[in-house]
C-alpha positions as CSV (number, residue, x, y, z in Angstrom):
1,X,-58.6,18.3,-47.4
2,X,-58.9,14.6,-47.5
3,X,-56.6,12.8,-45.4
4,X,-57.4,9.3,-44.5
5,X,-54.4,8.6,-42.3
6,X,-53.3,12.0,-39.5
7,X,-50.1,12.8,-40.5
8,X,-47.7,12.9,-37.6
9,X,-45.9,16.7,-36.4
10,X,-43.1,17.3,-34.4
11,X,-43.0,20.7,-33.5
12,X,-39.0,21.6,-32.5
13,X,-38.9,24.5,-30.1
14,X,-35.9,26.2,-28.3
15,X,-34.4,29.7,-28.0
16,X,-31.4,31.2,-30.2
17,X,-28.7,29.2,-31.2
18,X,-29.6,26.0,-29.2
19,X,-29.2,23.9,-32.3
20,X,-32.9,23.5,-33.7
21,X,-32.0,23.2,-37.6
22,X,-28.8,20.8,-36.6
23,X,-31.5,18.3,-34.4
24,X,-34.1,18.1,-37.3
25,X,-31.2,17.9,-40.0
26,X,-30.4,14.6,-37.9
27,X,-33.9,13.7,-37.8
28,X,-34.2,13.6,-41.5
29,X,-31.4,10.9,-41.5
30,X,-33.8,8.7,-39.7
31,X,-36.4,9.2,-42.9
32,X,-37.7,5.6,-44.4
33,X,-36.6,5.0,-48.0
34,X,-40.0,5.8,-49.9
35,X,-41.5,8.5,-47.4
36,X,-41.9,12.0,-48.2
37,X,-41.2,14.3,-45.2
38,X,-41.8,18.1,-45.0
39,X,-39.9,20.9,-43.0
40,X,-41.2,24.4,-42.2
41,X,-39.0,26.7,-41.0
42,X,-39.6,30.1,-39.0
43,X,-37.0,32.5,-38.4
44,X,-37.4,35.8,-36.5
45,X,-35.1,37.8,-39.3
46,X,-36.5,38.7,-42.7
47,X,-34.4,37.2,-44.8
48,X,-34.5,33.3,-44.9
49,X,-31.4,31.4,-44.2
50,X,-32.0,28.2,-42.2
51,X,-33.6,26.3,-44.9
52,X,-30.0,26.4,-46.6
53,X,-29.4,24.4,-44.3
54,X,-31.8,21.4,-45.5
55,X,-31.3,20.2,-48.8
56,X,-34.4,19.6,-50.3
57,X,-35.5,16.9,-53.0
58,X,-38.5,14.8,-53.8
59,X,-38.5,13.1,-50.4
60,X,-37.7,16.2,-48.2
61,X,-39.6,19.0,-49.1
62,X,-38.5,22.3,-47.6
63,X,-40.4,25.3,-46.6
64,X,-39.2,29.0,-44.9
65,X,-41.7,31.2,-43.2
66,X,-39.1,34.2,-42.4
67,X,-40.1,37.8,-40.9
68,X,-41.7,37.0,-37.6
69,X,-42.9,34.7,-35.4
70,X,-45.6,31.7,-36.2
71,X,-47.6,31.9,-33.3
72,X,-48.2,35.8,-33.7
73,X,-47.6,37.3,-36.6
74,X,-47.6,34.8,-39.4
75,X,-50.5,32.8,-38.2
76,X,-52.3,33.2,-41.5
77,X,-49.3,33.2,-43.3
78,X,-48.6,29.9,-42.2
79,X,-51.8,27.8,-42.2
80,X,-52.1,29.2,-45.8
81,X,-48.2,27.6,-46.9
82,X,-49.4,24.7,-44.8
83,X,-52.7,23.9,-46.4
84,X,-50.8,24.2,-50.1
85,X,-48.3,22.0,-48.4
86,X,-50.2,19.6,-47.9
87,X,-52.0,19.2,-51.0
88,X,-49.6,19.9,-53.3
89,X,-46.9,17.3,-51.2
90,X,-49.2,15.3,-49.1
91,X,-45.9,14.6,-46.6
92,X,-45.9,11.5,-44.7
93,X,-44.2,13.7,-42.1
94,X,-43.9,17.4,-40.9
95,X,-41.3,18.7,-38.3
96,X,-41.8,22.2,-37.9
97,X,-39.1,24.9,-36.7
98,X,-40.2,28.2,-35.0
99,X,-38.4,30.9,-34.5
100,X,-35.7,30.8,-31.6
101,X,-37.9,33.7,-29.8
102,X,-41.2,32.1,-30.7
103,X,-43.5,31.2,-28.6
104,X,-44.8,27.9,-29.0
105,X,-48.4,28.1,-27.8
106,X,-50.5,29.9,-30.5
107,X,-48.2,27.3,-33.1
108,X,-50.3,24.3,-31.3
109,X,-53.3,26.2,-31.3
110,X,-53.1,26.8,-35.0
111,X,-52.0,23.0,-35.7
112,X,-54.6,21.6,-33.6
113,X,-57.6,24.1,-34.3
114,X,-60.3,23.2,-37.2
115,X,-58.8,24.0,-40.2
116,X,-56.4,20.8,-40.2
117,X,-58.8,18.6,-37.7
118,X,-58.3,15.0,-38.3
119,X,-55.9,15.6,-41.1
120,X,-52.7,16.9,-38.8
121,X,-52.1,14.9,-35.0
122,X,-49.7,17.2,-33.3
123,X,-47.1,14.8,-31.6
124,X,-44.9,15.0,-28.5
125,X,-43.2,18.9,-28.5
126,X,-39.6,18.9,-28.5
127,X,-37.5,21.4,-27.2
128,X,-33.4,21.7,-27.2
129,X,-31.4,23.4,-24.8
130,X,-27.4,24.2,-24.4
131,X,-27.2,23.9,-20.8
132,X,-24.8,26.7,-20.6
133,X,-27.6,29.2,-21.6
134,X,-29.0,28.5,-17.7
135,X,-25.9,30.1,-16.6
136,X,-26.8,33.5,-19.1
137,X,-28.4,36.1,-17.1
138,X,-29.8,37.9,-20.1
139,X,-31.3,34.5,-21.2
140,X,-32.5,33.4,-17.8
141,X,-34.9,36.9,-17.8
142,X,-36.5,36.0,-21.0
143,X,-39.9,34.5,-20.5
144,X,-40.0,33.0,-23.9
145,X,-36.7,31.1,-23.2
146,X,-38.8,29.4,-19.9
147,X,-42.3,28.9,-21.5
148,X,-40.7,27.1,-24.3
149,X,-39.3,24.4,-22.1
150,X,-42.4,24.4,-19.9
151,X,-44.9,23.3,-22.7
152,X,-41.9,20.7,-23.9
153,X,-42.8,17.0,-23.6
154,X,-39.6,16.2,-23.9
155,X,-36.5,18.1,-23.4
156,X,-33.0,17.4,-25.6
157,X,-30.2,18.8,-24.2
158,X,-27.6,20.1,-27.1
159,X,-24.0,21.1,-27.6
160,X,-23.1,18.6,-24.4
161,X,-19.5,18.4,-25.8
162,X,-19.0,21.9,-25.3
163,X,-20.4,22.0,-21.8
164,X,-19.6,20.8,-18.5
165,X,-20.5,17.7,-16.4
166,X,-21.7,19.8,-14.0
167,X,-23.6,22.4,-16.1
168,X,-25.6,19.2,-17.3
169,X,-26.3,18.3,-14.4
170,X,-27.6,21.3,-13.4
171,X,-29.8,21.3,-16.7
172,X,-31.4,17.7,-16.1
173,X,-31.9,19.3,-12.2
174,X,-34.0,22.5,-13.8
175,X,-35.7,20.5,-16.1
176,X,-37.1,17.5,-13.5
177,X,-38.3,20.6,-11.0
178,X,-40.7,22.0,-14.1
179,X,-44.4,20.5,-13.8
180,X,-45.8,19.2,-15.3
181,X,-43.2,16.9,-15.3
182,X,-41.0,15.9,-19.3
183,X,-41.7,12.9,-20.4
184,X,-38.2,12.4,-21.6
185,X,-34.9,14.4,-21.2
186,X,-32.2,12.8,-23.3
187,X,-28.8,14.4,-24.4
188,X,-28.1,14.7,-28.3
189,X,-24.6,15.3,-29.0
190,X,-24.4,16.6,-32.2
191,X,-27.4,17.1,-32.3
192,X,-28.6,13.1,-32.8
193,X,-31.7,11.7,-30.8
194,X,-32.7,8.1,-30.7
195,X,-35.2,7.2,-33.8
196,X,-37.6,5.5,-31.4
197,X,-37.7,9.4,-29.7
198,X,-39.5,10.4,-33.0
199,X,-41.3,7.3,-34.5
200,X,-42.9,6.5,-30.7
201,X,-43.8,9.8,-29.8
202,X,-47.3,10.1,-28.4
203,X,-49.4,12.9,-29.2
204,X,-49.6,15.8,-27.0
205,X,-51.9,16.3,-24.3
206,X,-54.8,18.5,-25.5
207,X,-54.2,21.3,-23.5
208,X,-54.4,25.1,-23.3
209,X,-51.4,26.6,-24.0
210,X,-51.5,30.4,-22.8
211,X,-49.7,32.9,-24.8
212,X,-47.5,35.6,-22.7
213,X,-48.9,39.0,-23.5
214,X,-45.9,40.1,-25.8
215,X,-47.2,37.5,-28.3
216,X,-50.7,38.2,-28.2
217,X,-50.1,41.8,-28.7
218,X,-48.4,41.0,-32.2
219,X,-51.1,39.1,-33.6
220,X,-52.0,39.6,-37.3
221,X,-54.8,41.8,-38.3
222,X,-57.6,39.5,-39.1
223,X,-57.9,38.8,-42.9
224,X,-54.3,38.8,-43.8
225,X,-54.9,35.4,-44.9
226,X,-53.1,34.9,-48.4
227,X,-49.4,34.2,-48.3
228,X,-47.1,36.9,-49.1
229,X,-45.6,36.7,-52.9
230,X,-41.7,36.0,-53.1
231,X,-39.4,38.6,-52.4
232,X,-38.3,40.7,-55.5
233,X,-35.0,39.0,-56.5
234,X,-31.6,41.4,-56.1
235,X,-29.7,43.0,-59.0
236,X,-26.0,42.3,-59.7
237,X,-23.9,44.7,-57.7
238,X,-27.1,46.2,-55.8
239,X,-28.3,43.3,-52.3
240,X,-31.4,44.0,-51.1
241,X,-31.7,45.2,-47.6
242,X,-34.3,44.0,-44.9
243,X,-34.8,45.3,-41.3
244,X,-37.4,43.9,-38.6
245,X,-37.6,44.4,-34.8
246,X,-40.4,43.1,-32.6
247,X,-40.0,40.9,-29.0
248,X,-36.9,43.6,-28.4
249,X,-34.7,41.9,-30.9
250,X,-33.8,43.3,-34.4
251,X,-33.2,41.9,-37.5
252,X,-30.7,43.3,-40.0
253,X,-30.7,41.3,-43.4
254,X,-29.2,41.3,-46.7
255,X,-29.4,39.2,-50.1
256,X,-27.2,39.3,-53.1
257,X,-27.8,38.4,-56.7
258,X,-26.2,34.9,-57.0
259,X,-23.7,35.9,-59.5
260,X,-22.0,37.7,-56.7
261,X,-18.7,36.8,-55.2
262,X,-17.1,37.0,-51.6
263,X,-13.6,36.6,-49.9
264,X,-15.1,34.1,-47.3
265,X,-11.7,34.5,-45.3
266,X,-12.1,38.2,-45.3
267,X,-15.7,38.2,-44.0
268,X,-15.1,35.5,-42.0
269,X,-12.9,37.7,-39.9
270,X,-14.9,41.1,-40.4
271,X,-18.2,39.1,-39.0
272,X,-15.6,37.8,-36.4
273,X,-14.8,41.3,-35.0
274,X,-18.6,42.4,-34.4
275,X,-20.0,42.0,-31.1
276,X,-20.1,38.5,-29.5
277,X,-23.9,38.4,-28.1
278,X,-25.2,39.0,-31.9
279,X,-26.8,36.0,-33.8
280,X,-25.1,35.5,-37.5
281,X,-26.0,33.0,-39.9
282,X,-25.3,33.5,-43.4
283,X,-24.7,31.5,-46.6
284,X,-22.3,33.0,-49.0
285,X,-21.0,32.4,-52.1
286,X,-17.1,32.6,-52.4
287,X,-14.3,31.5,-54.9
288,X,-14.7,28.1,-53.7
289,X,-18.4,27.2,-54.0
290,X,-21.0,28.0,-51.6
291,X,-20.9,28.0,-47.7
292,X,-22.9,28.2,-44.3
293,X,-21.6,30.7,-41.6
294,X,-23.0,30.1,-38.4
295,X,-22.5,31.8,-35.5
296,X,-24.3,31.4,-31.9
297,X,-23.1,32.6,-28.2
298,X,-19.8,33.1,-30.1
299,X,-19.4,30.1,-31.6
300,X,-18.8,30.2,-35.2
301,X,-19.4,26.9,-38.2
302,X,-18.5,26.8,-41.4
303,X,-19.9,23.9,-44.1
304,X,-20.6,23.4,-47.6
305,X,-24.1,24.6,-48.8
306,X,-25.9,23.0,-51.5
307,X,-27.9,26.3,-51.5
308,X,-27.8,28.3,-54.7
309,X,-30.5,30.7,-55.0
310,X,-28.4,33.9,-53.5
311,X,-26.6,35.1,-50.5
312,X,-27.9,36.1,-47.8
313,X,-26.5,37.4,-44.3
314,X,-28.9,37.8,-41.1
315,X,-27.6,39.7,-38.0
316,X,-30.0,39.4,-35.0
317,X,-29.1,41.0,-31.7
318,X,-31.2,42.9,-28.4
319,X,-32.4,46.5,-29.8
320,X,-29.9,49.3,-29.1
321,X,-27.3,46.7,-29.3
322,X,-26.5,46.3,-33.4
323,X,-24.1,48.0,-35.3
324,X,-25.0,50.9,-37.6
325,X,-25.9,49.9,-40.7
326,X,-23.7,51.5,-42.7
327,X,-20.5,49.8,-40.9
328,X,-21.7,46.6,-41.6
329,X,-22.5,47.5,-45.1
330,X,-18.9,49.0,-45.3
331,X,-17.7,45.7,-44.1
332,X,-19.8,43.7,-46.4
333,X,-18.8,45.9,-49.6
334,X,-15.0,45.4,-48.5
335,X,-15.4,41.7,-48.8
336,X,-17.3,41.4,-52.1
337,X,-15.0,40.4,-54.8
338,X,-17.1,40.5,-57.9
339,X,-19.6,39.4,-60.5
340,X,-18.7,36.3,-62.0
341,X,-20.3,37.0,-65.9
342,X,-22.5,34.3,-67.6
343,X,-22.7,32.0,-64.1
């Protein structure tokens, strides 16, 4: 791989629904007329549906890694999507999403190892957090949810409309105790940093970054090094259904055949009515166009999607704590209007 110049990675960390793919969809608006930029995105579920989020054209190429986590699992997986990346592309910039219960270490292991040495420089880590989520017992025991914000370098704190003066103060008091110490802790409302945050980040220290035993103990079997092909595509009136568990989470997925049709009020409410702790994102196609359901501590959003490929639905939740499949599929079937012939 012949790079004559490193190209620059931000590496955007932070636990479930703390507003990673909103932060780097701001980034993006920072992007130079003329540059090519690249996004990879990880998510825990197996079916993709972040990168619906990020519409991608000649100068913003976008790339989903779904079913696990980068630093343990899809190790292989990724350093083979990034090495075709980066020929095929050759970005002049790569912000990288893991999953909200990745672990960030064995990512910066990976980026920094020999395989991309002197063609990748692995900038400043950034890591978001809703203050609230300090005040979340179930959160607060997670070790992942702490060791991402201890290897940050610099620490956004998200969603700060929706929280309190004195839960952010609290935050910026947790996050000055850590050592060693952030180089930055800046608030994003909405999910927008300063440009001089991204374009005068300083490379990372080289350090060892220790992953906790849960991660190590998923790591892929030595030799799974080709990238897996492209999920078989669904059938009109039959979605293909996708389940993974590992970290104690489980994912419970679904994709439909574009042609496919939904009463977006109707599913709206129905995904309303299922338990607040579980992680929904969707996109959907209904009578009017294509949308993006997003739903995080409760909180639900709903925006166009330039996304056409399918639909796709992801419920994540603890294990033990998901509805039977069949009621959501009930639920799901209920809400699907039809086949729209010859679209």
């Amino acid at each position: 791989m012949r790079i004559v110049t490193p190209i620059p990675v931000h590496v955007v960390t932070g636990f479930l629904g703390s507003g990673k793919s909103t932060l780097i969809h701001e980034l993006l608006k920072l992007k130079p007329v003329g540059e090519r930029w690249a996004v990879v995105v990880n998510e825990f579920g197996q079916v993709g549906i972040d990168q619906a989020m990020f519409e991608a054209s000649d100068e913003i190429i976008v790339k989903g890694v779904p079913g696990g986590c980068l630093c343990c699992q899809l190790a292989f997986v990724l350093q083979a999507s990034l090495v075709n990346l980066l020929h095929r592309h050759r970005p002049d910039r790569l912000l990288i999403e893991p999953s909200g219960l990745g672990h960030p270490a064995g990512l910066l292991d990976l980026l920094r190892g020999e395989a991309f040495a002197g063609v990748l420089e692995v900038k400043e880590v950034i890591a978001v957090l809703d203050p609230r989520r300090l005040e979340e017992p179930r959160v607060q025991a997670n070790a992942t949810f702490h060791d991402q914000l201890a290897l940050a370098d610099g620490v956004a704190l998200t969603l700060v409309d929706q929280a309190s003066e004195a839960q952010r103060l609290e935050a910026r008091r947790h996050l000055e105790s850590l050592w060693p110490p952030k180089r930055w802790i800046c608030e994003a409302p909405f999910g927008r940093l300063p440009g001089a945050l991204l374009f005068d980040s300083l490379p990372r220290d080289e350090r060892h970054d220790e992953r906790p035993a849960a991660h190590q103990a998923l790591a892929p079997l030595a030799g799974r090094q080709e990238e897996p092909q492209e999920a078989r595509e669904p059938e009109p009136g039959r979605p293909l259904f996708q389940r993974g568990e590992s970290l104690g989470h489980v994912s419970l997925g679904w994709r439909w055949h574009p042609d496919e049709v939904f009463d977006l009020d109707r599913l709206s409410h129905g995904l309303g009515e299922l338990a607040g702790e579980l992680r929904i994102k969707a996109v959907i196609r209904a009578e009017a166009g294509w949308w993006l359901y997003n739903r995080a501590e409760g909180r639900v959003s709903l925006t166009e999607s330039a996304w056409r490929r399918d639909s796709r639905l992801e419920i994540i939740g603890e294990s033990g704590r998901l509805p039977e499949v069949e009621e959501i599929e009930s639920l799901l079937e209920a809400c699907r209007l039809s086949a729209v012939p010859g679209s």
